[in-house]
PLY file of the C-alpha trace (Angstrom):
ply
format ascii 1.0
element vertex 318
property float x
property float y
property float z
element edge 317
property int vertex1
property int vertex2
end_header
14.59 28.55 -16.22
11.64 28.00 -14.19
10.10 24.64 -13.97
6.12 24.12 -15.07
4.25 21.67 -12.89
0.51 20.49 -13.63
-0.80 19.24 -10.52
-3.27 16.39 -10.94
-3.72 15.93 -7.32
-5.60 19.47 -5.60
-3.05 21.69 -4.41
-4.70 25.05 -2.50
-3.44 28.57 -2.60
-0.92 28.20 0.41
0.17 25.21 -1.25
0.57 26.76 -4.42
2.70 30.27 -2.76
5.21 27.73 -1.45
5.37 26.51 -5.11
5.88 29.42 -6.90
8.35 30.72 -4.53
10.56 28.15 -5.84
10.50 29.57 -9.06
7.65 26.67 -10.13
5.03 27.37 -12.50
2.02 25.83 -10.98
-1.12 24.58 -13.80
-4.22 22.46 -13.61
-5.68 20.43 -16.32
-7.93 23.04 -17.04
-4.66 24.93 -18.15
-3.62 23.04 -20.72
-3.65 24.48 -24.17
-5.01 27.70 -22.56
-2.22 29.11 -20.51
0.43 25.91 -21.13
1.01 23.87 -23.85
0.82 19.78 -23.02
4.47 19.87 -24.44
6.20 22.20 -21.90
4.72 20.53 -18.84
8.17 18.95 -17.01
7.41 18.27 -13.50
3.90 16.17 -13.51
2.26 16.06 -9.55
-0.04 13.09 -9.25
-1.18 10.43 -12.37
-4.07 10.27 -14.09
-3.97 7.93 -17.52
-5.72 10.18 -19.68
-3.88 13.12 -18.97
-0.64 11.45 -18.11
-0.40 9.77 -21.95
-1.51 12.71 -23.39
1.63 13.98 -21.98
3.79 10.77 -22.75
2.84 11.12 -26.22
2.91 14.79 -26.94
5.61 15.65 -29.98
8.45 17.54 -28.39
7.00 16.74 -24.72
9.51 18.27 -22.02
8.40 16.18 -19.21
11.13 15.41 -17.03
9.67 14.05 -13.72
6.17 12.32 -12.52
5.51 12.19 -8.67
3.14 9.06 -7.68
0.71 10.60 -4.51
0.70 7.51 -3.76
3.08 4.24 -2.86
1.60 1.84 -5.36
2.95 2.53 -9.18
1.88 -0.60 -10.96
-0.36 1.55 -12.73
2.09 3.61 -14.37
3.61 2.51 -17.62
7.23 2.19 -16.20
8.85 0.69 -19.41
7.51 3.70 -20.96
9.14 6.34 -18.57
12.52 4.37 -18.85
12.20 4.95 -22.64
11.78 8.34 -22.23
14.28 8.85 -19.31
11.69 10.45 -17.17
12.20 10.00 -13.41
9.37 8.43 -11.16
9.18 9.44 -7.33
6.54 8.30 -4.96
4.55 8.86 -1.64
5.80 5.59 -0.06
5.93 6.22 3.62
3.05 8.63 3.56
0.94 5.89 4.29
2.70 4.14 7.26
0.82 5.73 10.18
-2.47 4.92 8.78
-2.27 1.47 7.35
-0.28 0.20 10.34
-2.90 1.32 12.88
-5.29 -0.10 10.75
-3.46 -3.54 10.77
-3.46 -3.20 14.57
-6.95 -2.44 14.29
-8.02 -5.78 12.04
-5.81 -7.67 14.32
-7.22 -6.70 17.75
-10.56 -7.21 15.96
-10.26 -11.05 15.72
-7.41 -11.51 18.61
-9.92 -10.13 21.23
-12.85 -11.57 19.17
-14.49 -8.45 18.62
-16.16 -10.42 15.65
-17.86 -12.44 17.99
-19.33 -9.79 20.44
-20.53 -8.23 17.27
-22.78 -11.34 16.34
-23.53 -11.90 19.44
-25.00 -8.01 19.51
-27.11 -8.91 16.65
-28.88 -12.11 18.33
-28.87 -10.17 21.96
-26.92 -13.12 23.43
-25.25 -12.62 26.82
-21.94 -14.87 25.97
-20.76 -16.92 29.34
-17.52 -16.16 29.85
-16.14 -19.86 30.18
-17.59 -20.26 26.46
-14.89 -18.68 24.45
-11.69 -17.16 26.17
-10.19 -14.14 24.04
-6.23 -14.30 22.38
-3.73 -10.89 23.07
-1.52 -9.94 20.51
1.41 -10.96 22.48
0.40 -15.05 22.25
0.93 -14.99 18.51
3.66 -15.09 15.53
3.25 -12.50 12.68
4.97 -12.75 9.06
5.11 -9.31 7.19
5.79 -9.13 3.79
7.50 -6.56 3.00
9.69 -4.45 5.33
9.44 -0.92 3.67
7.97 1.89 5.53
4.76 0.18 6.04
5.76 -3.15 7.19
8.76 -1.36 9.85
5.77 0.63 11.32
3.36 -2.64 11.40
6.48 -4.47 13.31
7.28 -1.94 15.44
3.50 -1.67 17.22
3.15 -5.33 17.24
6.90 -5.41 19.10
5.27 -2.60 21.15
2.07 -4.67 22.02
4.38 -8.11 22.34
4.46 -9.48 19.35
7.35 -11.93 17.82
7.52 -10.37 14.02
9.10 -12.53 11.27
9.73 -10.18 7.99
10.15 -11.51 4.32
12.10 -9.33 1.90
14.06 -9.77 -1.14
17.25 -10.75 0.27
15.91 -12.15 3.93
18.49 -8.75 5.00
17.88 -7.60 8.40
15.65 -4.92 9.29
14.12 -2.45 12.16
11.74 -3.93 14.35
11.64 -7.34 12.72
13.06 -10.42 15.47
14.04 -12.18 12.38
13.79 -11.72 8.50
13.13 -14.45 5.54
13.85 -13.93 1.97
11.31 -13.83 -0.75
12.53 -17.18 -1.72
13.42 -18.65 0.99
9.86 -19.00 2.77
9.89 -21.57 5.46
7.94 -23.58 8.37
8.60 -19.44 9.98
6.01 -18.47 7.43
3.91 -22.04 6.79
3.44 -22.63 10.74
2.68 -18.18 11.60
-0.10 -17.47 13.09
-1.05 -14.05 11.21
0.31 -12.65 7.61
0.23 -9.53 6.47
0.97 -8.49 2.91
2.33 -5.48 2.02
4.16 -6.06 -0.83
4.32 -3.76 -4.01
3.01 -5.31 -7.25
4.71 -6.80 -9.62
5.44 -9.03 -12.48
6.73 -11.59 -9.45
4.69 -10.72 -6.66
0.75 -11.02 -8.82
-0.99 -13.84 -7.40
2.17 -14.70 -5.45
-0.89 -15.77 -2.78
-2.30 -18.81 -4.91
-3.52 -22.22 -4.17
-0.17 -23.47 -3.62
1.11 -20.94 -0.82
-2.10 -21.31 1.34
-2.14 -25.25 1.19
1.06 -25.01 2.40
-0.21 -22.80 5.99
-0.57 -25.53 8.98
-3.23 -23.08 10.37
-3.38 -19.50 9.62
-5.50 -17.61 11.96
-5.17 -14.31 10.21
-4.41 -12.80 6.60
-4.25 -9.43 6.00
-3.68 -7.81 2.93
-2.95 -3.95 2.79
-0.43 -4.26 -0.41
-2.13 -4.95 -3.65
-5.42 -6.61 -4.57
-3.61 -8.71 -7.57
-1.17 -10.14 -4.93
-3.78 -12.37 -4.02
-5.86 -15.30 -5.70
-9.09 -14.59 -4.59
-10.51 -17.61 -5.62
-7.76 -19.66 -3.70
-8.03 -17.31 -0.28
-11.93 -18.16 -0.50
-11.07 -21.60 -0.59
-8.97 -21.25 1.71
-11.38 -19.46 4.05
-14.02 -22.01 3.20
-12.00 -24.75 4.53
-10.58 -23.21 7.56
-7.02 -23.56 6.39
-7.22 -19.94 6.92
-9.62 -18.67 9.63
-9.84 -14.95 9.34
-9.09 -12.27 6.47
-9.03 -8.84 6.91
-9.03 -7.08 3.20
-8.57 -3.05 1.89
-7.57 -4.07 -1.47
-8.98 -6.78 -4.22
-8.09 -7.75 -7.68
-11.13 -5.45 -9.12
-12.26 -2.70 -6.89
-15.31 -2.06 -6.41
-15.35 -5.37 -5.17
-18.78 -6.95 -6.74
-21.52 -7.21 -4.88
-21.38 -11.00 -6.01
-17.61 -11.96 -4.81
-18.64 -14.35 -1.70
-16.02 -11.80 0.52
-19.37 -10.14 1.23
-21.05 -12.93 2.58
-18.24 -14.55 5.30
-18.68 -13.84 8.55
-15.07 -14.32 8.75
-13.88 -11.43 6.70
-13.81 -7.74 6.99
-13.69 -5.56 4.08
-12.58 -1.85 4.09
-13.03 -0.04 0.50
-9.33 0.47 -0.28
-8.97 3.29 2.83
-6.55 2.22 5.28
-4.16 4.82 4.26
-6.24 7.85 4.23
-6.60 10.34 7.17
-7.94 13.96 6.87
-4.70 15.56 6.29
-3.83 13.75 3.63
-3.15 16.48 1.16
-0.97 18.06 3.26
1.05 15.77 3.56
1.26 14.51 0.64
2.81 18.04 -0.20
5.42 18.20 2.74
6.44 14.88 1.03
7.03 16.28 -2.45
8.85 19.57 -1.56
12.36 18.43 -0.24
12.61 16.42 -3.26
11.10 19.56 -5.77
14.08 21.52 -3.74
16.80 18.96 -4.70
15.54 18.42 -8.01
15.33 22.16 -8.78
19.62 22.26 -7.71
20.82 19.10 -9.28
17.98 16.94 -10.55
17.88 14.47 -8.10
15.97 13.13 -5.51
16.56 13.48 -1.59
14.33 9.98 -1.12
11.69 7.49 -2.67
12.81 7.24 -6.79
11.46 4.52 -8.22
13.79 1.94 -10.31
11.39 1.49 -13.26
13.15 -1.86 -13.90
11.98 -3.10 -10.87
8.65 -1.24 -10.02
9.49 -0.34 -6.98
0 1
1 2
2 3
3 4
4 5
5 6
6 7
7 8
8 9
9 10
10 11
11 12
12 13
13 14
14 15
15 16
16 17
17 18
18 19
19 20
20 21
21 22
22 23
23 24
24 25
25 26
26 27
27 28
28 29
29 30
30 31
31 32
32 33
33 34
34 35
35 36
36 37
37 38
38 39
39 40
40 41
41 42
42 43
43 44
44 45
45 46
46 47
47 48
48 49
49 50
50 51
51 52
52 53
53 54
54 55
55 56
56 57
57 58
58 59
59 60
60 61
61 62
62 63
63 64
64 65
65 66
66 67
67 68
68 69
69 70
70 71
71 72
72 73
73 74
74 75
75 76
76 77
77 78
78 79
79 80
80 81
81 82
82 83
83 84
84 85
85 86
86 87
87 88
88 89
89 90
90 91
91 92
92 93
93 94
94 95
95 96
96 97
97 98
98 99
99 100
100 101
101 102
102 103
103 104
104 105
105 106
106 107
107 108
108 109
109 110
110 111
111 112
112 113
113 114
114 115
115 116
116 117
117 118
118 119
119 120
120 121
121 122
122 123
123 124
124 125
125 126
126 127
127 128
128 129
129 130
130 131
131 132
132 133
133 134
134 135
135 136
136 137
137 138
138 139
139 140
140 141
141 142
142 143
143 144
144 145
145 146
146 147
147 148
148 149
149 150
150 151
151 152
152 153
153 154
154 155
155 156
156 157
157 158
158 159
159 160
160 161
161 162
162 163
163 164
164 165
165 166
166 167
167 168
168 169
169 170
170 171
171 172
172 173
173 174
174 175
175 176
176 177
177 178
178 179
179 180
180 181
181 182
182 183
183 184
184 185
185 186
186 187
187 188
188 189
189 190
190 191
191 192
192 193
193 194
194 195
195 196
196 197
197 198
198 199
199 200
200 201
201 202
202 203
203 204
204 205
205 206
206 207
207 208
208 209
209 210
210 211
211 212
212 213
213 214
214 215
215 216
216 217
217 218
218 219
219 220
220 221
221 222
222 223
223 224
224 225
225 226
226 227
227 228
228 229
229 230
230 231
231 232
232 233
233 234
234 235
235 236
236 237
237 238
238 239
239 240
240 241
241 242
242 243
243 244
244 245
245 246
246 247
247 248
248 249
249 250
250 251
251 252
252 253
253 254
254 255
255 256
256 257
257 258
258 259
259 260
260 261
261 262
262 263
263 264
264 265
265 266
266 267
267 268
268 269
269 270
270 271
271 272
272 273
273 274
274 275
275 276
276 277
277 278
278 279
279 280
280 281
281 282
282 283
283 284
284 285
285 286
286 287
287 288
288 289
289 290
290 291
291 292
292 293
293 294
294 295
295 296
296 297
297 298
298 299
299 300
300 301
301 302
302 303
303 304
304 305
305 306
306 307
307 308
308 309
309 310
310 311
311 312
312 313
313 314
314 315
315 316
316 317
């Protein structure tokens, strides 16, 4: 019995061969009720709410399996899917190339105060050099949070470029390119006293505003935070604060609680901060990959109905 999979994410012709050759039935949503009913969709390739409850909520639905394009599936209605025994993959790891040369990116930014040359561009001023001597990479500490794909590709450049990485996961277990690793609740004067953090965590029920008031008063001097996880992760009012008072000097931000960010959140207005619009994992062959992702576990779930990599535990969200 062949397998019917509505792609919510473009898939092109090529794409669509390699599909089909596996005995998959690929439809759009513009197929729905014409050449597929909503109820005999089982494998469902990318998430969109509308179309995805539709499908939830369809008498008789067949739906077996949603894939997530990307690594983030706080969006999804996980208690839901665990109702309905329906399996949840995602794209985590997709994203590691991109975000982690972005971190490097934010990082060399303010370590070689790239900030500053760019003001100084601006008011045409020739900056002595005795005036303000740049960092490397190499003189500071970095925290990660989270040591998933993401955060082992972040630690393994900064290792590359000299940097002493500290990572924070559930258990404090050791991992791959990290000198040492803390547990989520175990954070101590490794994390308070660092010198850059970088979040990368997934969101959940424990991790939304896990960066409040009370986690940044307790920094001795933070010269960087970057956050490439999850806008809710982080109290914007208390990072502002933070930034206002210098407890924390720089930020470097892709994600915010509400995206767009509005044009009237004072982010806009620091000198201090740099804001990308939710990109840092994107690259031009995105698609593509995202497919090469998918297929080895379409091939195991076709034999066997499991998954070679990256299934979600709905109780957990990630």
């Amino acid at each position: 019995m062949s397998e019917n999979l509505l792609a919510m994410s473009p898939i092109n012709a090529d794409q669509v061969h390699l599909l089909t050759d596996l005995n998959v039935n690929v439809v759009t949503p513009q197929d729905l009720n014409k050449t597929l009913a909503p109820a005999d969709v089982t494998i469902l390739y990318g998430w969109k709410p509308d179309i995805g409850n539709q499908l939830l909520n369809t008498t008789n639905s067949k739906l077996k399996w949603i894939h997530s394009i990307t690594a983030g599936v706080d969006s999804l209605p996980l208690a839901t899917l665990a109702q309905k025994n329906i399996l949840l993959t995602n794209a985590s790891g997709i994203h590691a190339t991109a975000i982690s040369q972005s971190v490097i990116a934010y990082i060399l930014h303010f370590v070689r105060s790239l900030d500053v040359a760019g003001k100084n561009k601006q008011e045409k001023y020739w900056q002595p050099a005795t005036e303000a001597v740049p960092s490397t990479i190499s003189d500071f500490q970095y925290v990660v949070f989270g040591t998933g794909h993401i955060g082992q590709q972040i630690g393994r450049l900064l290792q590359a470029l000299g940097g002493h990485t500290i990572g924070v996961n559930t258990s404090g277990h050791p991992v791959e390119y990290f000198d040492e690793t803390v547990a989520l609740n175990q954070l101590d004067d490794r994390v308070w006293k660092a010198d850059v953090i970088i979040n990368v965590l997934p969101l959940t029920d424990e991790t939304h505003h896990f960066y409040n008031a009370d986690f940044f008063n307790q920094l001795k001097s933070l010269f960087l935070f970057v956050n490439v996880g999850r806008g809710p992760s982080v109290d914007s009012e208390a990072l502002i604060n933070s930034l206002n008072d210098g407890t924390v000097r720089h930020a470097a931000l892709d994600v915010f609680e509400t995206e767009p960010l509005a044009q009237t959140s004072p982010f806009w207005e620091m000198d201090n901060v740099v804001i990308t619009p939710h990109n840092t994992g994107l690259v031009r062959h995105f698609k593509k990959a995202q497919l090469e992702l998918f297929l080895p576990n379409l091939k195991q779930f076709l034999l066997d109905k499991t998954f070679k990599y990256n299934q979600i535990d709905l109780s957990k969200g990630y």
